[in-house]
N, C-alpha and C positions, 0 to 999 in steps of 0.2 A: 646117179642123178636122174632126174626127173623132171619132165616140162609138163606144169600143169596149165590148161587150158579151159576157160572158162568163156563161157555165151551167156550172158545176161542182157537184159533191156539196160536199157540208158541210163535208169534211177536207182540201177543197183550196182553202178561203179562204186562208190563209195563203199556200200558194204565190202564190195569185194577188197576194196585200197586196205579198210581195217582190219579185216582179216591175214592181210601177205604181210602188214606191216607190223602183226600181233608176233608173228614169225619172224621178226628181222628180216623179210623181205621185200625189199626195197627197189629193188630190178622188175621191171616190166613192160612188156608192149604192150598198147592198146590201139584197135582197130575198129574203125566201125562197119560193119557186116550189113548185110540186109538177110534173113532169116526166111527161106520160103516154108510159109503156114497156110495150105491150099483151104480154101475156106474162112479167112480171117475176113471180117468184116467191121467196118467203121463209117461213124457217121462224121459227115463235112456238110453242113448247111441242112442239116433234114434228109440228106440223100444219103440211102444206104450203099457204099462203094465196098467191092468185092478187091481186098490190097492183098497181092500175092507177096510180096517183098515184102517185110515190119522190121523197122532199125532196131540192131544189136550192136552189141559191143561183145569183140573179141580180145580178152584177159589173157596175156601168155606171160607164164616164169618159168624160168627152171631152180630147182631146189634138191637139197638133199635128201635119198631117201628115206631117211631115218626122220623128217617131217611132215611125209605126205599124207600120212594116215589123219593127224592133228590139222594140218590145214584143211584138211575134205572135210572135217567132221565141222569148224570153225568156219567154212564158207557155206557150208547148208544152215548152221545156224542164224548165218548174218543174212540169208538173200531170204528176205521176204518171201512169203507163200510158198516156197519150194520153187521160185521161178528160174529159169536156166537150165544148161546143162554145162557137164563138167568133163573133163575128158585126162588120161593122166597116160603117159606114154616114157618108156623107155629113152636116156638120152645117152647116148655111145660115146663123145667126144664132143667139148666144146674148145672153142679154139677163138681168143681174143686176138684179131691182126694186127691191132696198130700196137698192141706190148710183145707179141709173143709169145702170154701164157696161156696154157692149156689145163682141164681140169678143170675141180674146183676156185682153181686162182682163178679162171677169168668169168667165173662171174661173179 
């Protein structure tokens, strides 16, 4: 198994929702992040404000691996401009505690 994790802005939940759920994935957390981009600038009334922090959304599933390749390749297509990043990591043992099962049963 496999936790894949995704940083997208705000407006690319959605792509990312039809992507996991192109995969029968249905399981996910979503977190809102603040993304430090030293040099990001924005205007608010005319005034040019120097915003170190810019709202993200953190995308976490785990999946099997034998889908990760098809989901990477279906969430670059779906996230606009190339925006985001993606991150895909090793998962050792998951362990569901209010059933007891472990493995693929709990997620």
């Amino acid at each position: 198994m496999k936790i894949v994790t995704a940083l997208v802005r705000p407006h690319g939940l959605d792509a990312v929702r039809r992507a996991l759920e192109r995969h029968a994935v249905l399981g996910m957390t979503i977190t809102e992040v603040g993304a430090h981009e030293p040099g990001h600038v924005e205007v608010h009334k005319g005034a040019r404000i120097e915003v170190d922090l810019v709202p993200r959304l953190r995308v976490e599933t785990v999946v099997d691996d034998d889908i990760v390749e098809r989901l990477l390749d279906q969430l670059v297509t779906n996230l606009d401009g190339g925006d985001g990043q993606i991150w895909v990591r090793q998962v050792d043992l998951v362990l569901r505690v209010r059933t007891g099962e472990m493995g693929q049963d709990a997620v």
